[in-house]
PAZAMAR-891248 format. One record per residue: x, y, z of N, C-alpha, C, O in turn; residue number from 1. Coordinates in steps of 0.2 Angstrom, whole numbers. Layout:
BEGIN
[[X; Y; Z]; [X; Y; Z]; [X; Y; Z]; [X; Y; Z]; NUM]
...
This chain:
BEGIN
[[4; -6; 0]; [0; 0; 0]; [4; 6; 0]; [9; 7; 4]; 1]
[[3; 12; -5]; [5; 16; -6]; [1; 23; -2]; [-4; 25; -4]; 2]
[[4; 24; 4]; [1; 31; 8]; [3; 35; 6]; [9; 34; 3]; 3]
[[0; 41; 5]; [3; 50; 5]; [-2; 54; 9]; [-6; 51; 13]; 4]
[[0; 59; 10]; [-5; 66; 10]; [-3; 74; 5]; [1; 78; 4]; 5]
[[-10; 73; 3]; [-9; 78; -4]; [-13; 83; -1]; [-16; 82; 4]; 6]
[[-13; 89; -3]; [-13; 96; -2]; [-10; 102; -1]; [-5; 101; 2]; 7]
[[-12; 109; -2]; [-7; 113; 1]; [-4; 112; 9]; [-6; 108; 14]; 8]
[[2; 118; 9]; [6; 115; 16]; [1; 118; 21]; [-3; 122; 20]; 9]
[[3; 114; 27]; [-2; 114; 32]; [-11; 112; 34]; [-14; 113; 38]; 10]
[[-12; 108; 28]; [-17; 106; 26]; [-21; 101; 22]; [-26; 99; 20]; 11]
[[-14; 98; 24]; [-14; 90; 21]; [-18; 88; 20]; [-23; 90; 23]; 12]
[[-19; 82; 16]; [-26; 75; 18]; [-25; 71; 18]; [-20; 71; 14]; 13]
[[-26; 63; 20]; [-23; 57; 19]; [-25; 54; 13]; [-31; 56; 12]; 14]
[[-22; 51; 9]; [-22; 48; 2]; [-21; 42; 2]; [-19; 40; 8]; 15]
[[-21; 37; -2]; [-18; 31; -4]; [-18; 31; -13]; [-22; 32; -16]; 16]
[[-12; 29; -14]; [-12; 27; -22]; [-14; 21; -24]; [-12; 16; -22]; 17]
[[-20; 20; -29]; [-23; 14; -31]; [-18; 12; -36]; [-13; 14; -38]; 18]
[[-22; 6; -39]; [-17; 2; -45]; [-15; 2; -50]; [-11; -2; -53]; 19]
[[-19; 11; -54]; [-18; 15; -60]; [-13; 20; -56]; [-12; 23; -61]; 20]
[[-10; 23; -51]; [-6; 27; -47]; [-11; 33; -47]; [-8; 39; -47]; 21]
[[-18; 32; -47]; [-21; 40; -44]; [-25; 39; -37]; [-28; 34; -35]; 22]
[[-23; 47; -36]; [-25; 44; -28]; [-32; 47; -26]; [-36; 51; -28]; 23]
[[-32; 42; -21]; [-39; 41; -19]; [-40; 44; -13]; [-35; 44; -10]; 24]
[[-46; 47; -10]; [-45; 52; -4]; [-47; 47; 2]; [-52; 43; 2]; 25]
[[-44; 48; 6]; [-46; 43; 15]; [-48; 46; 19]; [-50; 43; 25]; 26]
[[-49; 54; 18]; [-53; 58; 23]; [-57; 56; 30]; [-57; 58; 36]; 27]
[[-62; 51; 24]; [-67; 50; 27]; [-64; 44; 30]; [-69; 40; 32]; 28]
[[-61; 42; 31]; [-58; 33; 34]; [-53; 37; 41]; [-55; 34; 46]; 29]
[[-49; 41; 42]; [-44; 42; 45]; [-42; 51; 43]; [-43; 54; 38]; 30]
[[-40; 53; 49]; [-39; 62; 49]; [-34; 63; 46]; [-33; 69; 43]; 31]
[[-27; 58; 46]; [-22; 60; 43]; [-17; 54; 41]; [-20; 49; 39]; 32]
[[-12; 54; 40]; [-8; 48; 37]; [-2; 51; 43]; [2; 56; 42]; 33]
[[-3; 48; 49]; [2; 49; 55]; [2; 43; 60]; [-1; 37; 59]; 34]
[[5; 44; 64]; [7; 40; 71]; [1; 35; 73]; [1; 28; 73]; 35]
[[-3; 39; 73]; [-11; 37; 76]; [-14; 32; 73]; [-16; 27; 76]; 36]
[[-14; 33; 63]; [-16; 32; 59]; [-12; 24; 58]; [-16; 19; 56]; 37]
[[-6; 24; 59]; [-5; 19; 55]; [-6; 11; 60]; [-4; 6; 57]; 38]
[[-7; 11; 65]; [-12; 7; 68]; [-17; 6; 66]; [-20; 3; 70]; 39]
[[-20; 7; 61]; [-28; 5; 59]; [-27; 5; 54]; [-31; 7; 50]; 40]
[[-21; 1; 49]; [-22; 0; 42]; [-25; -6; 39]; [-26; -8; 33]; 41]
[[-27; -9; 46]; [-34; -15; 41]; [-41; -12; 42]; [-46; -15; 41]; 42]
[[-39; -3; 44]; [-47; -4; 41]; [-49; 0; 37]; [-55; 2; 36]; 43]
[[-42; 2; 34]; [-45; 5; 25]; [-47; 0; 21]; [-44; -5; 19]; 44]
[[-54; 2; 20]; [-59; -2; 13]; [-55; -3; 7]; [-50; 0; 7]; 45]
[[-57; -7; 3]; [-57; -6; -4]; [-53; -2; -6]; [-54; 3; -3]; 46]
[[-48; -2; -9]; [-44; 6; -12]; [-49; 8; -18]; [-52; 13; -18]; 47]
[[-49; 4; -21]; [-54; 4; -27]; [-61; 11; -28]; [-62; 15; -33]; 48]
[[-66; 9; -19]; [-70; 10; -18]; [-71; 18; -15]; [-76; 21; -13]; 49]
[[-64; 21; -16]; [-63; 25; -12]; [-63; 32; -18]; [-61; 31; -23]; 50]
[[-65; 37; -16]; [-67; 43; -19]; [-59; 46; -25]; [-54; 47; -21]; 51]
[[-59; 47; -30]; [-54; 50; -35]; [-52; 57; -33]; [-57; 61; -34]; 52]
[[-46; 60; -30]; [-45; 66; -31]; [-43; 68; -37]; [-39; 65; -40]; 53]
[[-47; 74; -38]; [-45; 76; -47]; [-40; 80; -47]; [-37; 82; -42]; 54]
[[-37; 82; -51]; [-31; 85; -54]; [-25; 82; -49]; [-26; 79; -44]; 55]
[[-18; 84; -52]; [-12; 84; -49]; [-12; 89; -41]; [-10; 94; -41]; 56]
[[-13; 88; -37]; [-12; 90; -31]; [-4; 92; -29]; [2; 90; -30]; 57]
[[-6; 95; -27]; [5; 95; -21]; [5; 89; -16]; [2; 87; -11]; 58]
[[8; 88; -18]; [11; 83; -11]; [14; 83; -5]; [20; 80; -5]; 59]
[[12; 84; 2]; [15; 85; 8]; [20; 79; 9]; [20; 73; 6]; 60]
[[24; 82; 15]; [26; 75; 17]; [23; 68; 17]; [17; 68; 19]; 61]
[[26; 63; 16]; [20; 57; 17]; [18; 54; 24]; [15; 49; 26]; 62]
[[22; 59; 29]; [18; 56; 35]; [19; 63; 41]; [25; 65; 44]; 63]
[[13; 64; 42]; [12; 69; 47]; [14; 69; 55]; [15; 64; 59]; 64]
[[14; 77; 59]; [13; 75; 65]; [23; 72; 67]; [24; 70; 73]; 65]
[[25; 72; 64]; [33; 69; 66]; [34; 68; 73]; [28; 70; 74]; 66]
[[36; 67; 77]; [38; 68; 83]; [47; 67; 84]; [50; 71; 87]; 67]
[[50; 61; 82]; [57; 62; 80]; [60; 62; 72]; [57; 59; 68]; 68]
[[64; 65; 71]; [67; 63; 63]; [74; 63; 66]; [76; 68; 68]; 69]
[[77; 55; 65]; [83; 54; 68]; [85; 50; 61]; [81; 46; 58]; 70]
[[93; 54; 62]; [97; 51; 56]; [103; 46; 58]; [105; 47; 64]; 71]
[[106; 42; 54]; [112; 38; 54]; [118; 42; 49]; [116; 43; 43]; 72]
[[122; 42; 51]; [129; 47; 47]; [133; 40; 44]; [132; 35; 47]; 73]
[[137; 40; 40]; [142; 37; 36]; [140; 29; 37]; [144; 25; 39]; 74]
[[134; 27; 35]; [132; 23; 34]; [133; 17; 28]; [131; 11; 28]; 75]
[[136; 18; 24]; [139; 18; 18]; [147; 18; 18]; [150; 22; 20]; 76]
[[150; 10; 15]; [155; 9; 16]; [160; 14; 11]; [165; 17; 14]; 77]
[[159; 16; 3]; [160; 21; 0]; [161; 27; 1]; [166; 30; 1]; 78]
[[153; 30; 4]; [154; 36; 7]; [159; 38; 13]; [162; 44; 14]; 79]
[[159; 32; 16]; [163; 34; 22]; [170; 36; 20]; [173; 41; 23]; 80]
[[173; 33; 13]; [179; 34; 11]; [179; 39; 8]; [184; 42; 9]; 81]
[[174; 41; 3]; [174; 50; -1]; [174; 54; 5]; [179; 58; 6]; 82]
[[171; 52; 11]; [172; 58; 17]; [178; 58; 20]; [179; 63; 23]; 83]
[[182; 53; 20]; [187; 52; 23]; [188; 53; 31]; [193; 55; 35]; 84]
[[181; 49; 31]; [180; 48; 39]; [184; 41; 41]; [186; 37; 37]; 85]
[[184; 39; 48]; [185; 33; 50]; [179; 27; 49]; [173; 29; 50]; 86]
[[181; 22; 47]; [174; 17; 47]; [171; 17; 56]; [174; 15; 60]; 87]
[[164; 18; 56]; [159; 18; 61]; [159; 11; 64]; [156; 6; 61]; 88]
[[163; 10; 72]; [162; 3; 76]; [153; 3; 78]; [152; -3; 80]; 89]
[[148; 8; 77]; [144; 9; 79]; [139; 16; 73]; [142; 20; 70]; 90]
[[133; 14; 75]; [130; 18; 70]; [132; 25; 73]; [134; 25; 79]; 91]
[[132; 30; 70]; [134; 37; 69]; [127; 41; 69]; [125; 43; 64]; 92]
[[124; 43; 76]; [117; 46; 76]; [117; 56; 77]; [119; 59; 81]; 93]
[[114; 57; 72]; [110; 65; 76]; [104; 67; 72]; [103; 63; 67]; 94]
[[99; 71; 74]; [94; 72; 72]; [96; 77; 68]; [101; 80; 67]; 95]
[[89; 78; 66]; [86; 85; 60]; [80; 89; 65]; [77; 86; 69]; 96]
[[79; 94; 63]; [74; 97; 67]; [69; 94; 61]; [69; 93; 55]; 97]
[[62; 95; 66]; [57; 90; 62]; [52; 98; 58]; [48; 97; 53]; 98]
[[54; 104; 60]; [53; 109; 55]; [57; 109; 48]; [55; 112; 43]; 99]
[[62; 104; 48]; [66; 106; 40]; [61; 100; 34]; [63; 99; 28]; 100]
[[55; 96; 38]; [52; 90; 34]; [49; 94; 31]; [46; 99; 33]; 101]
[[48; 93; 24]; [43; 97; 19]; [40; 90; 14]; [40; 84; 15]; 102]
[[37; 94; 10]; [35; 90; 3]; [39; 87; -4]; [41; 90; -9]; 103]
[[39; 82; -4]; [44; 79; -11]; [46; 85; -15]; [51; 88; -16]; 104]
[[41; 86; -17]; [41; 91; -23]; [42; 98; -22]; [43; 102; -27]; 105]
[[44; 100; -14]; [42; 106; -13]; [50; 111; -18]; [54; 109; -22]; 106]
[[50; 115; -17]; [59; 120; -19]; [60; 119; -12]; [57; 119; -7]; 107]
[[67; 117; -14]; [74; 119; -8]; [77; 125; -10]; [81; 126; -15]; 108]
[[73; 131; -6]; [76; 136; -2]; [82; 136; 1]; [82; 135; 7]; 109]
[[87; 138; -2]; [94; 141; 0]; [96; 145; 6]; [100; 150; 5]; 110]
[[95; 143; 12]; [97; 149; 17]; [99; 153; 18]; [105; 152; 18]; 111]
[[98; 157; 20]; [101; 165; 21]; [109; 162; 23]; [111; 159; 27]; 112]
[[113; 165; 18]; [119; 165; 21]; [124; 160; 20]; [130; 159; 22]; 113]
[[121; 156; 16]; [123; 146; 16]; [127; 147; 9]; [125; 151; 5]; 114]
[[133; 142; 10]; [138; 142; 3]; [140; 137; 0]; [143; 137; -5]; 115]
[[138; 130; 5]; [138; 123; 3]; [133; 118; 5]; [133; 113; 9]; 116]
[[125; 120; 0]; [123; 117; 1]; [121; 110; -2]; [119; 111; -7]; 117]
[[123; 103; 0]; [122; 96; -4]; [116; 93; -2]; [111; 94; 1]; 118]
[[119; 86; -7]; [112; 81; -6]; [113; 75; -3]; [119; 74; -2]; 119]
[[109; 71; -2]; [109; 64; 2]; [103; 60; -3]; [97; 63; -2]; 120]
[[102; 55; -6]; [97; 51; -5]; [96; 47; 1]; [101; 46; 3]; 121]
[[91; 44; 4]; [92; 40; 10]; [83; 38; 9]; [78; 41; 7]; 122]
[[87; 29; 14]; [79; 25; 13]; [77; 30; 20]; [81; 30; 25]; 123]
[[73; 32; 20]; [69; 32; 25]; [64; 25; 28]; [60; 21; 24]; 124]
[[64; 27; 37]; [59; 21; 38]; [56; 25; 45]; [58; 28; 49]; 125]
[[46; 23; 44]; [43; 25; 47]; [42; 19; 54]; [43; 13; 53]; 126]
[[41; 22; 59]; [39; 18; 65]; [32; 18; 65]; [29; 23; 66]; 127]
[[30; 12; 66]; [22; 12; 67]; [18; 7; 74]; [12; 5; 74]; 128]
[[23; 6; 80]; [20; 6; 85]; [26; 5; 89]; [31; 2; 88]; 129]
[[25; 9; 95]; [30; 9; 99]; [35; 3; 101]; [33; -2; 103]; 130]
[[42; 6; 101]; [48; 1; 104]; [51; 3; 107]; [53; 8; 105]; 131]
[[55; -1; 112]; [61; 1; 115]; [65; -7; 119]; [62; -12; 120]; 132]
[[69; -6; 119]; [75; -10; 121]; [74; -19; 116]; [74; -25; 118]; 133]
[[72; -15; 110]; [69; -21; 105]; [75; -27; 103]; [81; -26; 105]; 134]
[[75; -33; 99]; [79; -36; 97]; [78; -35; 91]; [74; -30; 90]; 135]
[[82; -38; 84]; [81; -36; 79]; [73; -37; 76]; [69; -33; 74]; 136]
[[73; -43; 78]; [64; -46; 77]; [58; -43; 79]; [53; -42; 76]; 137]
[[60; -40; 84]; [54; -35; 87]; [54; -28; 84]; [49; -25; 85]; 138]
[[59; -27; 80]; [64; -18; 78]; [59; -21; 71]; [54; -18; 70]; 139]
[[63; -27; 68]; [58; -26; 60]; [50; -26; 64]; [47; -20; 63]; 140]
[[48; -29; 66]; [41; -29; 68]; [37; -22; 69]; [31; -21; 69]; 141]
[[42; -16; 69]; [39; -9; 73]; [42; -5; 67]; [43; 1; 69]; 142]
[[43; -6; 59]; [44; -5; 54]; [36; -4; 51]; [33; -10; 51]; 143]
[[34; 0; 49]; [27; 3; 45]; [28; 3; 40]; [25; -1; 36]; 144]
[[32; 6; 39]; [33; 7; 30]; [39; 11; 26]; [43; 9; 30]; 145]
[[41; 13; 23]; [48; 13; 20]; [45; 21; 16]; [39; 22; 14]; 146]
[[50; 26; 16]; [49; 33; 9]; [55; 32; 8]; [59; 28; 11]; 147]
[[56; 38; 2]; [61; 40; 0]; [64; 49; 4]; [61; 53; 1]; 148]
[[67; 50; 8]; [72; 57; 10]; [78; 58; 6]; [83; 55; 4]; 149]
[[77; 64; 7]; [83; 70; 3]; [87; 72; 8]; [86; 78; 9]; 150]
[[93; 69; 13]; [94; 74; 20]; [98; 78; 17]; [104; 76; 16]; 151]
[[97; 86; 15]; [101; 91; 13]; [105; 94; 16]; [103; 95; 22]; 152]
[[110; 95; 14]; [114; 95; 22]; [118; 105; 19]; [120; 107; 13]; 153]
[[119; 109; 24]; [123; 115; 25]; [131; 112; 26]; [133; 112; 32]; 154]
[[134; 111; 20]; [142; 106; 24]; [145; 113; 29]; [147; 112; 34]; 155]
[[145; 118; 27]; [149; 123; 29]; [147; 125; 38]; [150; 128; 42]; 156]
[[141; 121; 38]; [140; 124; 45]; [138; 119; 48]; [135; 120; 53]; 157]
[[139; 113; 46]; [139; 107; 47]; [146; 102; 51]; [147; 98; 55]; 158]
[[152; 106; 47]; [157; 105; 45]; [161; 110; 49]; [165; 107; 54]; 159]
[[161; 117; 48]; [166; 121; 51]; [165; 127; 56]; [169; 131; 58]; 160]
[[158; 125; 57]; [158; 129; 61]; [156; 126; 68]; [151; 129; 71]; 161]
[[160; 122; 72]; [161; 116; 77]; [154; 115; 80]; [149; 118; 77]; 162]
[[156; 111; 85]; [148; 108; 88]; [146; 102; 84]; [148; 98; 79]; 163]
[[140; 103; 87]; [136; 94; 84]; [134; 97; 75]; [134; 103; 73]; 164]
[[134; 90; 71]; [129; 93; 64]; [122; 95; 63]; [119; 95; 57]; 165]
[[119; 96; 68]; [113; 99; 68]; [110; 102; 62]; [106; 101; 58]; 166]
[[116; 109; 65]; [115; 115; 62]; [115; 115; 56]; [112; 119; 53]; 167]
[[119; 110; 54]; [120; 110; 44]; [113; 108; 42]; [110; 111; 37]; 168]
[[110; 101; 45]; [105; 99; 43]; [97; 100; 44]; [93; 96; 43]; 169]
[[97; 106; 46]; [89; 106; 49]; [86; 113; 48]; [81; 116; 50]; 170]
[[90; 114; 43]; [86; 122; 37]; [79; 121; 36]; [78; 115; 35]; 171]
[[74; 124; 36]; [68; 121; 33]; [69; 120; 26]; [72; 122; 21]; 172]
[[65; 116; 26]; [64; 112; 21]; [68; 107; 18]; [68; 105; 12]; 173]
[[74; 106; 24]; [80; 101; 22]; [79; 96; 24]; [84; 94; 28]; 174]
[[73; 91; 22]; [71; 86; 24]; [63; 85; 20]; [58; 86; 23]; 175]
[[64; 83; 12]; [60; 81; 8]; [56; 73; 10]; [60; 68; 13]; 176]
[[52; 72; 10]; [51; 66; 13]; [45; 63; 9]; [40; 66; 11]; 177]
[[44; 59; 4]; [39; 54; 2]; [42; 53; -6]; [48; 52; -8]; 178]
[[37; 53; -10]; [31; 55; -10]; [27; 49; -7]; [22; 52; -4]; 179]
[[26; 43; -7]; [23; 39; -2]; [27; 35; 4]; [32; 34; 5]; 180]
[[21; 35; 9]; [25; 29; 13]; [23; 21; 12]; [18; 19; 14]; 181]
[[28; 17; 8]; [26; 12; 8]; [25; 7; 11]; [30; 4; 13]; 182]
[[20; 4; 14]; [19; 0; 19]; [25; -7; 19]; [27; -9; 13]; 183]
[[27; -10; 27]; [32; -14; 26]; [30; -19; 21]; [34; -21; 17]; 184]
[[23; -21; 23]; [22; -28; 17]; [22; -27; 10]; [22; -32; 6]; 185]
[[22; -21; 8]; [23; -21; 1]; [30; -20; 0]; [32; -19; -5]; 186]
[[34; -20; 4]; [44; -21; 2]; [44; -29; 6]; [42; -32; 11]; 187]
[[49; -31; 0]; [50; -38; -1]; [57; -40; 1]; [58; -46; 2]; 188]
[[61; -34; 2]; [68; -34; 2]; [69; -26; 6]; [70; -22; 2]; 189]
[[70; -25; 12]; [76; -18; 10]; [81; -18; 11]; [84; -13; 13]; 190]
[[85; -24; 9]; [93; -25; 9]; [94; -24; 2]; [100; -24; 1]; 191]
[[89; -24; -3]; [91; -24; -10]; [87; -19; -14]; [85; -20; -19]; 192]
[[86; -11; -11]; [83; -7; -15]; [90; -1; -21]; [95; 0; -20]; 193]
[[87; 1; -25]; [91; 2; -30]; [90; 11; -28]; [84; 13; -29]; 194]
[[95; 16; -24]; [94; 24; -25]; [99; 26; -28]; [104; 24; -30]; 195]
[[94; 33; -29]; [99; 37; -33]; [96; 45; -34]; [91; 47; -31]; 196]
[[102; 48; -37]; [100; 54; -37]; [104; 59; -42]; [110; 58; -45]; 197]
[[99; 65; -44]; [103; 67; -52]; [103; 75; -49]; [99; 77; -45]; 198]
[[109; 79; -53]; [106; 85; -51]; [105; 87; -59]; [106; 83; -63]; 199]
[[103; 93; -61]; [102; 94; -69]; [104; 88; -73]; [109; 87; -76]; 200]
[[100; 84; -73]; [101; 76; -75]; [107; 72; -76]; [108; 68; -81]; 201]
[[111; 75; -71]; [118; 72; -70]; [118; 66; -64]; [119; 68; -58]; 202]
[[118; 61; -65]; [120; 56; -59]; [125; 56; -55]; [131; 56; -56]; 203]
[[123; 56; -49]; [129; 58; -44]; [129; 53; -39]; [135; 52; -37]; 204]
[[124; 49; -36]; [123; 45; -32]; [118; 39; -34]; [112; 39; -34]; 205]
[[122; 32; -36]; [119; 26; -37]; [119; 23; -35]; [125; 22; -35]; 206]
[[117; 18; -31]; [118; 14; -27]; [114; 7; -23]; [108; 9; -23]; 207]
[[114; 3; -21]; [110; -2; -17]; [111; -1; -10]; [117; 1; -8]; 208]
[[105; -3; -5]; [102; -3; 1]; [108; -9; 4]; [111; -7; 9]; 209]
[[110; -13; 1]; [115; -19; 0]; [121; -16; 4]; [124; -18; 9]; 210]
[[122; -10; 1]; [130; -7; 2]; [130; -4; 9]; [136; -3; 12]; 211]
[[123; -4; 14]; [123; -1; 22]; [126; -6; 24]; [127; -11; 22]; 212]
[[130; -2; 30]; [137; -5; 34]; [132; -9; 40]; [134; -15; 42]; 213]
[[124; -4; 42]; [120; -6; 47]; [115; -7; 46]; [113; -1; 46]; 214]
[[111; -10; 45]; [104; -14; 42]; [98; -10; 46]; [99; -8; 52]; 215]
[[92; -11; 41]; [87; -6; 44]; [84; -10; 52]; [82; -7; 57]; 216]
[[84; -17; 51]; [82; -20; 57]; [87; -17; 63]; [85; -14; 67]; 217]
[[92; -18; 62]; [97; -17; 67]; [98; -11; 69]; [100; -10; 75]; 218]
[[97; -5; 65]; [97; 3; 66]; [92; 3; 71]; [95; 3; 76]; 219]
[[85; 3; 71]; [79; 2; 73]; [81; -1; 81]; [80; 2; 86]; 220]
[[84; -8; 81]; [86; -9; 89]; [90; -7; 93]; [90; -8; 99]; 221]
[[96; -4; 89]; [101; 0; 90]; [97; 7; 93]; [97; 8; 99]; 222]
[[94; 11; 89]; [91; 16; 92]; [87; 16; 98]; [86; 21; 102]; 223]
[[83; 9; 97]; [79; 6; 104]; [81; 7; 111]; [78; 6; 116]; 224]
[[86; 8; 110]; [91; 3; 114]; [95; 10; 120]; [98; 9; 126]; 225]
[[93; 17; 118]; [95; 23; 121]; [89; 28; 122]; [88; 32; 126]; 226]
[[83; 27; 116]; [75; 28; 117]; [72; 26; 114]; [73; 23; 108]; 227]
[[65; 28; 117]; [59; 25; 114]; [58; 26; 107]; [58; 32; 105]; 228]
[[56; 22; 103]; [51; 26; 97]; [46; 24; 97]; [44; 18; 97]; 229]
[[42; 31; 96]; [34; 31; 94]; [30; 30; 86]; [32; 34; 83]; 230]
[[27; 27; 83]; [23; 29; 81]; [22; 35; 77]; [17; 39; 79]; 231]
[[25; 35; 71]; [25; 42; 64]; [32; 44; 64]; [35; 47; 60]; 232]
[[37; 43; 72]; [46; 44; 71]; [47; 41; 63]; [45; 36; 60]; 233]
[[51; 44; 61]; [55; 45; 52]; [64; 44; 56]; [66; 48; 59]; 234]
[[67; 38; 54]; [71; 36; 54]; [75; 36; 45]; [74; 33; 40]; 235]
[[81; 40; 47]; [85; 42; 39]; [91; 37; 40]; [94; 36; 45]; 236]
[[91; 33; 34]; [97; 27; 37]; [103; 28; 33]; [107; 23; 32]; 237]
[[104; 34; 31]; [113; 35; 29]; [112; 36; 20]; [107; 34; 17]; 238]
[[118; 40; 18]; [119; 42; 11]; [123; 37; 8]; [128; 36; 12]; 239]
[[123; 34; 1]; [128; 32; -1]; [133; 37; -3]; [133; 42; 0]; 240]
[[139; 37; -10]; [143; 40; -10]; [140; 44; -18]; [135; 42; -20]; 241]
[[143; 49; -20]; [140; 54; -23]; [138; 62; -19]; [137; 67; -23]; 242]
[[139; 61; -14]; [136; 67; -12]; [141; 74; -14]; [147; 74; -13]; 243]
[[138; 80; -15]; [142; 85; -18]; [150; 87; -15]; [155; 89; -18]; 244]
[[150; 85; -9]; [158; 87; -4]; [162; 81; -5]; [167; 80; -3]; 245]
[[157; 76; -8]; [164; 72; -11]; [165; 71; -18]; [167; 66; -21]; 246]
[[164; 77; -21]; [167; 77; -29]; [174; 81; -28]; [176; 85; -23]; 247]
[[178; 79; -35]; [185; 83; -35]; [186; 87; -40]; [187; 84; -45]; 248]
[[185; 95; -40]; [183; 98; -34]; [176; 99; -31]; [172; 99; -36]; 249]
[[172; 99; -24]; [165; 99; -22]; [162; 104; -25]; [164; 110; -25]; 250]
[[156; 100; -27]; [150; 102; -31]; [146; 105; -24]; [146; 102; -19]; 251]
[[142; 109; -27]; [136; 111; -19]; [131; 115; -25]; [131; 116; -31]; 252]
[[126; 115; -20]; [119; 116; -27]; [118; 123; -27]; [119; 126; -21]; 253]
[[117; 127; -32]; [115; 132; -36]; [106; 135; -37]; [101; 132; -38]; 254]
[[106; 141; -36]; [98; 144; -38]; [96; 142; -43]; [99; 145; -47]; 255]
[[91; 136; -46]; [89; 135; -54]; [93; 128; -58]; [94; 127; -64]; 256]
[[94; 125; -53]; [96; 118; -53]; [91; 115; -51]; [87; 118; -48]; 257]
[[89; 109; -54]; [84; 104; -53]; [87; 96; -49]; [93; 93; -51]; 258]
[[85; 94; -46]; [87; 89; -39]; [81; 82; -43]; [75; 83; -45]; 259]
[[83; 77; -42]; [80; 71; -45]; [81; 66; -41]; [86; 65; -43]; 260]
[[80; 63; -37]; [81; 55; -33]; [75; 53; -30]; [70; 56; -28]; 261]
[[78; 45; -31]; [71; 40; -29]; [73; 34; -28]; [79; 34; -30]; 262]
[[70; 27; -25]; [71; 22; -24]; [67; 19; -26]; [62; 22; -27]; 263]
[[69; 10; -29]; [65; 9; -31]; [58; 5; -27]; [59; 1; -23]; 264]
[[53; 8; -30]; [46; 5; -29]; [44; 10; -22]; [39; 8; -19]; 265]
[[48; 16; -21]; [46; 20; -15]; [45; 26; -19]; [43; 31; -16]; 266]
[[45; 27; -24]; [44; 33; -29]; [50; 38; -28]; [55; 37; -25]; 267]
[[47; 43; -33]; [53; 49; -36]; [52; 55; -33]; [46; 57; -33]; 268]
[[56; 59; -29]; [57; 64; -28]; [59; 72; -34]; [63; 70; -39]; 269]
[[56; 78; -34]; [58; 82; -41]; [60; 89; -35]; [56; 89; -30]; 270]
[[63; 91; -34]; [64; 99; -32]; [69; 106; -35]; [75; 105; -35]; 271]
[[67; 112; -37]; [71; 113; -39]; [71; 119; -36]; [66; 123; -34]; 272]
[[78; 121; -35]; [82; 124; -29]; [80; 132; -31]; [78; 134; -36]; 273]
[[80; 135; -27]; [78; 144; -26]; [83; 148; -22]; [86; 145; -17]; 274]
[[84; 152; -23]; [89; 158; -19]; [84; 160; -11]; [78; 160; -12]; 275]
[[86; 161; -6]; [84; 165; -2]; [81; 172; -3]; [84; 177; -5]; 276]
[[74; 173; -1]; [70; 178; -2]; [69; 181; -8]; [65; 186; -9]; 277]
C-alpha cells in the first residue's frame, strides 16, 4: 500500500495510491496519514472504492505530525571513504529538526547565508508502533513502512563551524520526505533497494540498500536501545557516495538547478532549488 498526503502546506489530507497510481481520498476513513493512523491499516476499505481526487495536487510529506526525525551518518562503506572519515564501530546518530520536513516536490530554499549546500538520497523508515529495548525481530516488527528522504545538508555549518551537525542539517525544508510511505508488506527486500539521485540530469549518487554498513532492522534496535520510538518517528538510514563534498573539486547546489532522486518501488522525488527571499 502506497500512503501519501496531498494538499497545500499545512493542510494535508490522507491519500492512498490505487493500482492505475491516482490517488484516492481517505478523509473519510482516517484524519491524517500519522502515528495514530497507522495502527488502523486494516481498516481501510477497498482502495478501489474510495473517492478519485481530481487533478495533480502537491504533495505534503507522506507522513504527518513527526515527533522524531533521527538520522544515521556514514552509513555507507564508500561514502565513508569520499568523506574520509574513519569506518563507524557503531552507528553514527544526530537528528534534523522536524521543522526542516517538507513536501517531495516542494523547492529547496537556499538559506540565508549558506555556501555549501548538498544532497543525500536515503531509505527512510517509518515507526508504526512503539519500541524500545527491542531485538532485531521486534525492531523489523515496529517498521510501518519505508519513503524516500533528501537529507540536505549545509556542509559549511555542518562541517566548520564546530559543535554537533545539527545546524547543517535542519534548514527548513532540508528534509524532503515521500512521495509515499510504503507499507512494510509491500517491500519484499530492504537489503536490495536500487537509489539514486541526479542534479540537472547528472547522476551523482547510485547505489543499493545492499552497500549499508547497518541494516534497517538493526538501526531500529540500536536506536531502541537509548530511546523510545513512537509511532509516525521517520528514521534516515545513511547516504551512499556521490554526495556533492565528495566530488574533486566539491559540487554544492545552485539557484535554478533541478534535484531528481528516488528508490525503487518507493517513488521519485523532483525539487528545484531557489535563492533565499
Amino acid at each position: 500500500m502506497k500512503l501519501l498526503r496531498w494538499g497545500e502546506r499545512g493542510a494535508e489530507k490522507p491519500g492512498v495510491l490505487d493500482a492505475d497510481g491516482r490517488i484516492r481520498d481517505l478523509s473519510s476513513i482516517v484524519g491524517d496519514i500519522n502515528g495514530a493512523m497507522l495502527g488502523r491499516l486494516s481498516e481501510i476499505p477497498d482502495i478501489e472504492a474510495l473517492p478519485l481526487v481530481p487533478g495533480t495536487p502537491r504533495l505534503g510529506a507522506c507522513v504527518g505530525s513527526v515527533g522524531k526525525l533521527v538520522c544515521v551518518g556514514l552509513n555507507y562503506a564508500d561514502h565513508v571513504a569520499e568523506a574520509g572519515a574513519p569506518m563507524p564501530v557503531e552507528p553514527v546518530l544526530f537528528f534534523k529538526a522536524t521543522s526542516a520536513i517538507a513536501g517531495p516536490n516542494d523547492d529547496v530554499v537556499l538559506p540565508k547565508g549558506s555556501q555549501k549546500v548538498d544532497w543525500e538520497v536515503e531509505l527512510g523508515l517509518v515507526i508504526g508502533q512503539p519500541v524500545a529495548y527491542a531485538d532485531e525481530a521486534q525492531a523489523r516488527a515496529a517498521i510501518a513502512g519505508y519513503c524516500v528522504v533528501n537529507d540536505l545538508s549545509e556542509r559549511a555549518w555542518q562541517m566548520e563551524r564546530g559543535g554537533q551537525w545539527v545546524k547543517g542539517k535542519s534548514a527548513d525544508g532540508f528534509a524532503p520526505v515521500g512521495p509515499w510511505l510504503v507499507t512494510a508488506d509491500s517491500v519484499r527486500d530492504d537489503s536490495s533497494l536500487h537509489l539514486w539521485l541526479d542534479v540537472d540530469g547528472h547522476r551523482y549518487q547510485d547505489s543499493c540498500t545492499s552497500q549499508m554498513i547497518f541494516k534497517p532492522a538493526f538501526i531500529v534496535s540500536y536506536l531502541s536501545q537509548f530511546m523510545s520510538l513512537q509511532p509516525g518517528d521517520v528514521i534516515c538510514t545513511g547516504t551512499p557516495p556521490g554526495v556533492g563534498l565528495g566530488q574533486k573539486p566539491p559540487v554544492y547546489l545552485r539557484a535554478g538547478q533541478l534535484v531528481r532522486l528516488g528508490i525503487d518501488g518507493l517513488g521519485i522525488q523532483t525539487q528545484r532549488v531557489v535563492a533565499h527571499g
